[in-house]
N, C-alpha and C positions, 0 to 999 in steps of 0.2 A: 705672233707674240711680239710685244712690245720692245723698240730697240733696247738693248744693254746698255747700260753702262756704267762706270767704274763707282758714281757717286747714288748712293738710291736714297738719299733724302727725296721727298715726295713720290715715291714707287706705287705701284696700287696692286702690286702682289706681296698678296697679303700672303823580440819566446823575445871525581879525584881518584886517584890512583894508589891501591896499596903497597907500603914498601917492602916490593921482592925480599922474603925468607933466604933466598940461597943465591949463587953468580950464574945457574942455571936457570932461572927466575928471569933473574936480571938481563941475561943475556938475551934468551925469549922475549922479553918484553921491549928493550931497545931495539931488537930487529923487528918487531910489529910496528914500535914507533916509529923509526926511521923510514918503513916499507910506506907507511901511510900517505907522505909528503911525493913519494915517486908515484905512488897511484894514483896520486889527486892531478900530478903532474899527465901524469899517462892519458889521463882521462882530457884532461886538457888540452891536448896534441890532438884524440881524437875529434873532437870537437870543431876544432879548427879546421882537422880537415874536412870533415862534414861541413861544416860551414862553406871550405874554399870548394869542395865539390858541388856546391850547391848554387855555387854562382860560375857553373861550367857548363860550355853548351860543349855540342860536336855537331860541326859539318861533315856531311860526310856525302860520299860521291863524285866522280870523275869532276864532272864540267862545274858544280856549285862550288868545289875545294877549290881549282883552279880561280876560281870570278874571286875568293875571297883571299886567295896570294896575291893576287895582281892588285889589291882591293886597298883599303884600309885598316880592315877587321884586326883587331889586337890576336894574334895566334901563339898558343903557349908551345906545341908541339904540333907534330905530325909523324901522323901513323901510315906504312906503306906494308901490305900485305907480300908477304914472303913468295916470290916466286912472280909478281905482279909483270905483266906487259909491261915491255922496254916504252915502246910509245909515250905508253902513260905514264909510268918510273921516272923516264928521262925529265918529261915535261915538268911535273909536280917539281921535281928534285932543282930543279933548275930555278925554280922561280921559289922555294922553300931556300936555299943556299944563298940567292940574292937577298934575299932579308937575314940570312943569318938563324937562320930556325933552329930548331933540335928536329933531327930525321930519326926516325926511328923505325926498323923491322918487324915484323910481329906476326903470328898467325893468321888463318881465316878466323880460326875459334875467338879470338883478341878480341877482333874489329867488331867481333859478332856479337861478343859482349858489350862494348860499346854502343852500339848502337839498335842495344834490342832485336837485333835481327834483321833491321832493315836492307837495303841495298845497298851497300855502302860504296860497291865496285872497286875495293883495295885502296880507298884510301879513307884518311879519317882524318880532321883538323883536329885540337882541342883549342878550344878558345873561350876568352873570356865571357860573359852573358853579355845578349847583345843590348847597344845601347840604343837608346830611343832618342829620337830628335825632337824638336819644340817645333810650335807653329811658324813663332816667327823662322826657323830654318825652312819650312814648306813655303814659304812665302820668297826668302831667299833665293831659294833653288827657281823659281818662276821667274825670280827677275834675273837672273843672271841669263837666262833665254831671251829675256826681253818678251817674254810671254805673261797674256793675263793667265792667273794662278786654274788649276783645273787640278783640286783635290777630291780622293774618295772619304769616304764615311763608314766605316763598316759598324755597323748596329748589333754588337753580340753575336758576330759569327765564331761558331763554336767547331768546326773543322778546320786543323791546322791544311790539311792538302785543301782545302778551300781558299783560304787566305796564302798559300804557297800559288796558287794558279791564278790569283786575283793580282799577286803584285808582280806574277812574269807577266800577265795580260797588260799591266800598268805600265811597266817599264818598257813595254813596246810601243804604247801608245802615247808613250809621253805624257803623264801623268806627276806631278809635279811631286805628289806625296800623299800617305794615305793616313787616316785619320782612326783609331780604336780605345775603347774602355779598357781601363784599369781591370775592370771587374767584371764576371760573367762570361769571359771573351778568351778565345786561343790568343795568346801573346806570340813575342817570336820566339822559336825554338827550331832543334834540329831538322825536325821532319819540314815544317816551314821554308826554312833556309834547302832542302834537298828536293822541295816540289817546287821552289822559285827557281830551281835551276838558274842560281847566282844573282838572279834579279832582287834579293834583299838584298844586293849591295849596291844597288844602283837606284833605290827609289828608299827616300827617307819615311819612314815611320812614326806619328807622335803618338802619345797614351797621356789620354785624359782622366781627370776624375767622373767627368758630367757634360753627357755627349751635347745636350740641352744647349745648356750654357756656351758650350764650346762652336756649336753654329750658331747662336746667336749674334756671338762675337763674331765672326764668320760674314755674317750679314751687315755687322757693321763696318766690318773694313771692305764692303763692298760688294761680294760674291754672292750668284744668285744660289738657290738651293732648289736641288729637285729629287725626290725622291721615285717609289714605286707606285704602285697602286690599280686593282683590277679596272675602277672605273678614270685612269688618267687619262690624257694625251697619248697618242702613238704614237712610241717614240721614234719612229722613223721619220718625224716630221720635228723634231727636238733641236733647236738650234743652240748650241755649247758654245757658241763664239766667246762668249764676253768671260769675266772672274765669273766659275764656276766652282761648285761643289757637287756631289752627287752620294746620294745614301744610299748601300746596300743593307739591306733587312735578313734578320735572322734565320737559319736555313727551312724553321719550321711556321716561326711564328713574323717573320716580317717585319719590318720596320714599328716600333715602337708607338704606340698612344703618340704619349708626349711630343714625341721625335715629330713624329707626321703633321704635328700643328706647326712645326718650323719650316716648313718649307712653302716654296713660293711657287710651284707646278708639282705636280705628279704625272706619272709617266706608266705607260702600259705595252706591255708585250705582246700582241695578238698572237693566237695561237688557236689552233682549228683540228688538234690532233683528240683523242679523250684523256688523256695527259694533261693538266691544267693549271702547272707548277714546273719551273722549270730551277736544278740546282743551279744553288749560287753565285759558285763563279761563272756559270754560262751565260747565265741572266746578267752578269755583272760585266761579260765579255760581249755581248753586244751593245751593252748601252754605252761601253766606253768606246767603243768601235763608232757608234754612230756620233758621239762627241767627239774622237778622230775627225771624220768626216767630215763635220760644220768649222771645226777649226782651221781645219786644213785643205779646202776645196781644192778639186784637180783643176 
């Protein structure tokens, strides 16, 4: 493959009234009137708090609650299951109290409500929705390493424990930041934040409108792009040194039409079992693994 680098100008990879009769009358009628303004009110508190609920996640889980105390993450409360291991009690409480939290006790039944049922292991965050970072932050983060940029692409992956295993993979790999649509696509959320086992708080996330556009621009500030593909390169042989990107494709349907004329290599998985698709984040943990590798030689 052709050296990298940072400039690819000349590249060649391509939401009236009647008057009351009697003071019985009257009276009925001014408490109907008066009740009407308190229910429009009622109604209006309800509202709000549908609303404020609506822009509430929950982390929940041992080690992922932990990564988001120590973290930045805005946390409204914290929820610790009655009866919960000192170990874990101690540690949570301690780094909940250095910030100044609200602690709070509550059942297994609480937590359970909370979080659907999930695993939560006695503890629960509540936090505000999470916020997403811009490019130029992804780009930031690269240079504060003094590293060329080596972002993902995720293309309409639709399993949150997908994308919860893509950005612990990330975050180990040194992965600068990951790249997702507004629309069609898991965003972040709880289950997300509790399969990244705290690696959403260590690896930035943008949401675009228009995945297209958005490596376009990508390639003009320099980064090469390489996606999947049965008939690509094997990527064992995929050199990641220089500003990269890399697309993962949808968990049924793969990288997009469109998508796929943006890039500048495609890349393939050999594989010799009768199985001949391999889940997302797995396919998505070697190929960051083997960009690991080219960046980082022993």
């Amino acid at each position: 493959m052709a050296q990298q680098t940072n400039n690819r100008n000349g590249r060649d990879r391509g939401g009236r009234q009647e008057r009351p009769t009697n003071r019985r009358s009257a009276d009925r009628r001014f408490n109907d009137r008066d009740r009407q303004p308190r229910q429009k009110r009622e109604m209006r508190v309800e509202a709000e708090v549908a609303d404020d609920t609506a822009q509430t996640e929950f982390v929940f889980g041992h080690h992922a609650s932990v990564e988001a105390l120590k973290g930045e993450t805005e946390i409204n409360k914290v929820w610790l299951q009655s009866g919960l291991a000192d170990k874990i009690r101690n540690e949570v409480m301690a780094l909940a109290k250095k910030r100044g939290l609200i602690i709070q006790d509550a059942p297994k039944a609480k937590l359970d409500e909370l979080t659907n049922g999930q695993n939560h292991q006695g503890v629960v965050l509540s936090i505000a929705a999470y916020a997403y970072a811009t490019i130029d932050d992804l780009f930031a983060k690269a240079a504060e390493k003094s590293e060329a940029p080596f972002f993902l692409v995720l293309d309409s992956i639709e399993d949150p424990h997908n994308l919860g295993s893509i950005l612990r993979t990330a975050d180990a790999a040194g992965v600068h930041g990951i790249i997702i649509p507004k629309r069609r696509a898991v965003q972040l959320t709880s289950v997300v934040a509790k399969t990244s086992t705290g690696a959403i708080e260590h690896v930035p996330v943008a949401r675009v409108t228009n995945l297209v556009q958005t490596v376009e621009q990508l390639k003009e500030r320099g980064l090469w792009v390489f996606g999947t593909d049965m008939d690509g390169k094997d990527y064992r042989r995929w050199d990641a040194a220089g500003p990269t990107a890399l697309i993962i494709g949808n968990e049924g349907k793969g990288i997009s039409p469109l998508l796929k004329k943006t890039v500048d290599e495609t890349l393939t998985i050999p594989m010799v079992g009768h199985v001949q698709s391999l889940n997302a984040s797995v396919a998505a943990s070697l190929l960051i693994y083997q960009a690991f590798s080219s960046r980082n030689p022993l």
